[in-house]
C-alpha positions in Angstrom: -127.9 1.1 -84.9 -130.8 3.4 -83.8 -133.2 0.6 -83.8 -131.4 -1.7 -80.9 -132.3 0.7 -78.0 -135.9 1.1 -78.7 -136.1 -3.2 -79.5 -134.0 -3.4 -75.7 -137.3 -1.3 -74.6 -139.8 -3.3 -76.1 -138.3 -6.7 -75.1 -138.3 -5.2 -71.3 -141.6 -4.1 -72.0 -142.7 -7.1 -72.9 -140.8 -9.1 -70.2 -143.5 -7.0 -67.5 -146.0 -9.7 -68.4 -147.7 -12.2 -65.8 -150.0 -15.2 -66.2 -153.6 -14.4 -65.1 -156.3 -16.4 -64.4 -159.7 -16.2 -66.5 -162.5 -17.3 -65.8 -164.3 -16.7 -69.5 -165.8 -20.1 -70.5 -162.2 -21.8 -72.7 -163.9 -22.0 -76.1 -165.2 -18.6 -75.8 -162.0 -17.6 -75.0 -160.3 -19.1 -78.0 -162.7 -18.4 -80.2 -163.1 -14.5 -79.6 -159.7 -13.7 -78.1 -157.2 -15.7 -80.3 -154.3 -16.2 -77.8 -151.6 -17.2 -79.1 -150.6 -18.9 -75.9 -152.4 -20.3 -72.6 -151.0 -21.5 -69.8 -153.9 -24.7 -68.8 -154.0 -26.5 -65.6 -155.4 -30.0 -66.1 -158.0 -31.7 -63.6 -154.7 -33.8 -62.7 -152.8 -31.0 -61.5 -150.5 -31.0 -64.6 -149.8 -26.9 -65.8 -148.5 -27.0 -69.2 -148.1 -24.0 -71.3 -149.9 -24.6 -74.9 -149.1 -22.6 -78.2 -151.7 -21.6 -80.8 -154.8 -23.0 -79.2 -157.9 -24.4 -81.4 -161.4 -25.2 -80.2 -162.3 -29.0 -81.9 -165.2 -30.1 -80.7 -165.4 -30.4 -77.2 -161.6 -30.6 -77.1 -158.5 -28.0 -76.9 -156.5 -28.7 -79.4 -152.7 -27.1 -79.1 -148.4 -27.5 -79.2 -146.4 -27.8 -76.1 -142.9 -27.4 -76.9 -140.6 -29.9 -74.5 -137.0 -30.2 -75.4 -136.9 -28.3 -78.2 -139.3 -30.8 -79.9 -143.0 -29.7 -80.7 -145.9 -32.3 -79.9 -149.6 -31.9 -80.7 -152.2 -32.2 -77.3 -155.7 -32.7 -77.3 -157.4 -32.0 -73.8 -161.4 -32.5 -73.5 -162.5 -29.4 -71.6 -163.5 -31.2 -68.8 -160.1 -32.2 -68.3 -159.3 -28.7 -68.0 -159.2 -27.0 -63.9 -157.7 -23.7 -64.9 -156.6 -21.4 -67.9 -154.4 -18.6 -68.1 -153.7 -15.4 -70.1 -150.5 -13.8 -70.3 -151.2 -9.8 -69.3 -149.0 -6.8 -69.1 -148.3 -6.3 -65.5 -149.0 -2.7 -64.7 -146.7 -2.6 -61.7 -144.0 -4.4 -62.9 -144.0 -2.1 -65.9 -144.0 1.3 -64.0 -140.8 -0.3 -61.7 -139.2 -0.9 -65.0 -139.5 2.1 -66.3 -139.1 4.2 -63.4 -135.5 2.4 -62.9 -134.3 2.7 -66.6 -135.3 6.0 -66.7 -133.0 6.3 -62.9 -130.2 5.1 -64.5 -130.1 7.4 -67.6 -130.4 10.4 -65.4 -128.0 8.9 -62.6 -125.3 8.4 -65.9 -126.0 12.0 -67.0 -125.6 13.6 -63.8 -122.4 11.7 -63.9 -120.7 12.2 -67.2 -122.0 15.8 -65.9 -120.3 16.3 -62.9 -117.2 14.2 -64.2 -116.8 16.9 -67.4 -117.4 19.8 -64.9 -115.0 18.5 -62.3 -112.1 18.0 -65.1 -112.2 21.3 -66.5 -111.0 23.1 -63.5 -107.9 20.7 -63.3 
């Protein structure tokens, strides 16, 4: 029981993420990083959001989940315009925080007053 508020946390921390663009060369990246997710832009203008990404070769070798199904994609890195990390957002995280935190001391205050209130009734 103890556990679910500080998972609620985490999965709000973790929800203050944002895609960021890189500019590391993409098997560098790969290679010394390990993501285990990159959102790719191909040369066509296609973004597609790839899961455990593998250098091969000259190629970027991942799964794309679309309708629940998993498929396997092969792009050649020249086929590739952009790449993108996924990054804790800074700001987002303070907001998030900042407002939780609000809350709990808006409830307190609250419950507080309320107690205070009813004992003189």
């Amino acid at each position: 029981m103890h556990r679910s508020p500080a998972l609620g946390l985490i999965a709000l921390l973790l929800g203050c993420t944002s895609w960021r663009m890189t500019t590391r060369p993409l098997p560098e990246l790969v290679e010394n990083q390990q993501p285990d997710r990159l959102r790719v832009t191909a040369a066509n203008g296609a973004r597609m959001v790839v899961h455990g990404p593998q250098v091969v070769g000259d190629t970027l070798a991942a799964r794309i989940f679309r309708s629940g199904a998993k498929a396997a994609v092969h792009v050649p890195w020249s086929g590739v315009r952009t790449v993108e990390l996924r990054r804790l957002n800074a700001g987002k995280t303070f907001l998030l925080v900042t407002g939780v935190a609000l809350v709990v001391a808006g409830a307190v205050v609250g419950a507080t007053l309320d107690l205070s209130v009813g004992a003189f009734r």
